[in-house]
N, C-alpha and C positions, 0 to 999 in steps of 0.2 A: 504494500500500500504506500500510498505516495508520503505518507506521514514517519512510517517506518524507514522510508529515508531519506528522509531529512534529517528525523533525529540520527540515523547513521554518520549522515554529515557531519551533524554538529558535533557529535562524539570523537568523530575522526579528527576535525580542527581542534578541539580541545587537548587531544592528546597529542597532536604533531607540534602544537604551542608552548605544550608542558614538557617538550622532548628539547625544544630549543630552549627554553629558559633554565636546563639544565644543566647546557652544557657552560664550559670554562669559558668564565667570562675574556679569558686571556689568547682562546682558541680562536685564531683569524681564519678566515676563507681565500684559500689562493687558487685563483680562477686558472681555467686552464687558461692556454695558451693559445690562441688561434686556431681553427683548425678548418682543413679544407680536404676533398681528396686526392687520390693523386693526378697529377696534368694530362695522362694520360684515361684515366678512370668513363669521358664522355663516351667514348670508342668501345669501352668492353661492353660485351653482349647481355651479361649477368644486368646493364644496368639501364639497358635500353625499354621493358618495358614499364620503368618507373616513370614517375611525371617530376618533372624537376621545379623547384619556385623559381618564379622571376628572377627574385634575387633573393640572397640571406637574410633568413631570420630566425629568431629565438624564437621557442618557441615556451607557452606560459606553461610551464610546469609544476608550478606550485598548485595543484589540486590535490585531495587527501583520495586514497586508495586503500582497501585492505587487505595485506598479503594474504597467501593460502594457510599463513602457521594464524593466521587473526592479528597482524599485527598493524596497526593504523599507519600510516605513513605519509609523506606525500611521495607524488610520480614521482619530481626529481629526484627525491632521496633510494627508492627503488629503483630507478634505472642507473643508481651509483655512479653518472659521470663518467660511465662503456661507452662508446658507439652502438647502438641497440636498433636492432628490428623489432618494434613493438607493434604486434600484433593483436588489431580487435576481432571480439568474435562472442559468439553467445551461442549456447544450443540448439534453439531454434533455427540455427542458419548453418542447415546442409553445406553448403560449400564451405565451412568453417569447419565441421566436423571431418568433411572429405580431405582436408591438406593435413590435419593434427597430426596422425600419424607420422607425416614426413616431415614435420618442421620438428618435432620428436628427436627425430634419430641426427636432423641435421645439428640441432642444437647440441644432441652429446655428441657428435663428430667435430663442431666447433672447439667447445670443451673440450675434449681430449687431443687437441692439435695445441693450444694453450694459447686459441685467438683471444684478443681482445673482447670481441663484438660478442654481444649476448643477444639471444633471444627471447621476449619476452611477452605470456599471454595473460591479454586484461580482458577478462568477462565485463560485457557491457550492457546494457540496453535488455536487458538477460530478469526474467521473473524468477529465474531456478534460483534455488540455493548455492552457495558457492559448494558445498562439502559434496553438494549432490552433481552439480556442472564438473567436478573433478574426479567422480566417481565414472561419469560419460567418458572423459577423458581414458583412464586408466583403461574402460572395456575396450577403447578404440585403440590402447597401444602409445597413447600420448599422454602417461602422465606422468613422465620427466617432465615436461614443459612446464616451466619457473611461470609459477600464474599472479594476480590479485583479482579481487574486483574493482571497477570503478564507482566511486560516490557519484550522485546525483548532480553536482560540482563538476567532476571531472567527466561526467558525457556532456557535459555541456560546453567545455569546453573542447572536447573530440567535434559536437556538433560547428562551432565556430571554425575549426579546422578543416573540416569536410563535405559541411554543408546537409541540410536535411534530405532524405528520400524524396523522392514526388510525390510517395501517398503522403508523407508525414513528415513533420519541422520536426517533431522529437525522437528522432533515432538517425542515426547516417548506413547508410550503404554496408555492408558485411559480405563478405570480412571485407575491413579496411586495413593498413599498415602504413608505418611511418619510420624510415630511415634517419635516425638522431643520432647527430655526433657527438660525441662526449665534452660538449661545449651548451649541449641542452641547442643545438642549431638545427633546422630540418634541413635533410639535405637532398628529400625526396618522398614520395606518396603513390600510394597505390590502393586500389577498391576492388573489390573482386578476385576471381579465379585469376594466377597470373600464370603467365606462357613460359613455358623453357626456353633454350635457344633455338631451338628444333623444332618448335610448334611442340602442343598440346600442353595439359596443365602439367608438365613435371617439371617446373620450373624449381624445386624445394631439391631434386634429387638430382640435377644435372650440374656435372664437373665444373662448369664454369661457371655456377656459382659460387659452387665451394669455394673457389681459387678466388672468384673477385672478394668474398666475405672473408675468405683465410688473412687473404692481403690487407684490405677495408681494417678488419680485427687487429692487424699490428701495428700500424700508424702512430 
């Protein structure tokens, strides 16, 4: 119900407030460092069917999310300043369900290559339970996949980023995904089933992603 979260909101800004006033008053924040990818990176195939922005920008990351362990957070804090493919997706949306498995096995092949770049799934737009949307996951072979959920906050800023459906202003397109630099920068966007370099959707399982994300992940 639409009351149950809001107050999830409010619980989550409360706790992500009382996490920062915690910390050492003497602990400064040292921003990264610029980041762009490499001069070459327009040309590879891995990156051809993203949409790229106009130009740079941050993107607002300060919205509250709750990990899979229940632990309140905001985005940025969970996507730890990786380069991250965060990916949305919800139950109800078949082609969400149809990639899991391979974004699955790609993320522990990331991981075990010791890339940078993380994969990362936020249940959105989603009436299931989080305990139960991960239990989906697990039957389908995808519940490695590093998840939260989004607050009512944070779809709505996914909604500003993506824009609404055409039946509806309150949910965006699924699955959608967003390529973020570990500067909190977009550095690209994608909605839908995406294409491999070969045609068809194995674009999660073909070499030359791995290689642009392996590379992408060491920066």
């Amino acid at each position: 119900m639409p009351s149950d979260r809001s107050a999830m909101t409010r619980r989550v800004l409360l706790a992500a407030a009382a996490a920062s006033a915690a910390a050492p008053a003497s602990a400064e924040r040292i921003a990264p460092p610029p980041w762009a990818l490499p001069r070459d990176a327009d040309g590879h195939p891995a990156l051809a069917p993203w949409t790229r922005p106009a130009r740079g920008r941050r993107l607002a990351l300060d919205v509250p999310v709750v990990t899979d362990a229940g632990a309140p957070m905001m985005l940025r804090h969970w996507l730890d300043e990786r380069p991250t493919i965060l990916i949305v997706w919800a139950t109800w949306c078949t082609p969400c369900l149809r990639e899991s498995r391979d974004l699955a096995r790609l993320s522990a092949r990331l991981e075990n290559a010791d890339a940078r770049i993380a994969i990362r799934a936020l249940q959105a737009f989603d009436p299931t339970p989080a305990d139960q949307a991960r239990r989906t996951l697990a039957r389908l072979e995808a519940g490695g996949l590093v998840g939260a959920r989004a607050s009512r906050m944070a779809e709505r800023f996914l909604i500003g980023v993506f824009g609404g459906t055409r039946e509806s202003g309150d949910r965006i397109p699924l699955p959608a995904m967003l390529l973020i630099g570990p500067d909190g920068g977009e550095i690209a966007r994608h909605t839908g089933l995406i294409e491999g370099a070969r045609g068809g959707y194995t674009y999660w399982r073909d070499g030359a992603t791995f290689e642009f994300l392996l590379t992408f992940g060491r920066l």
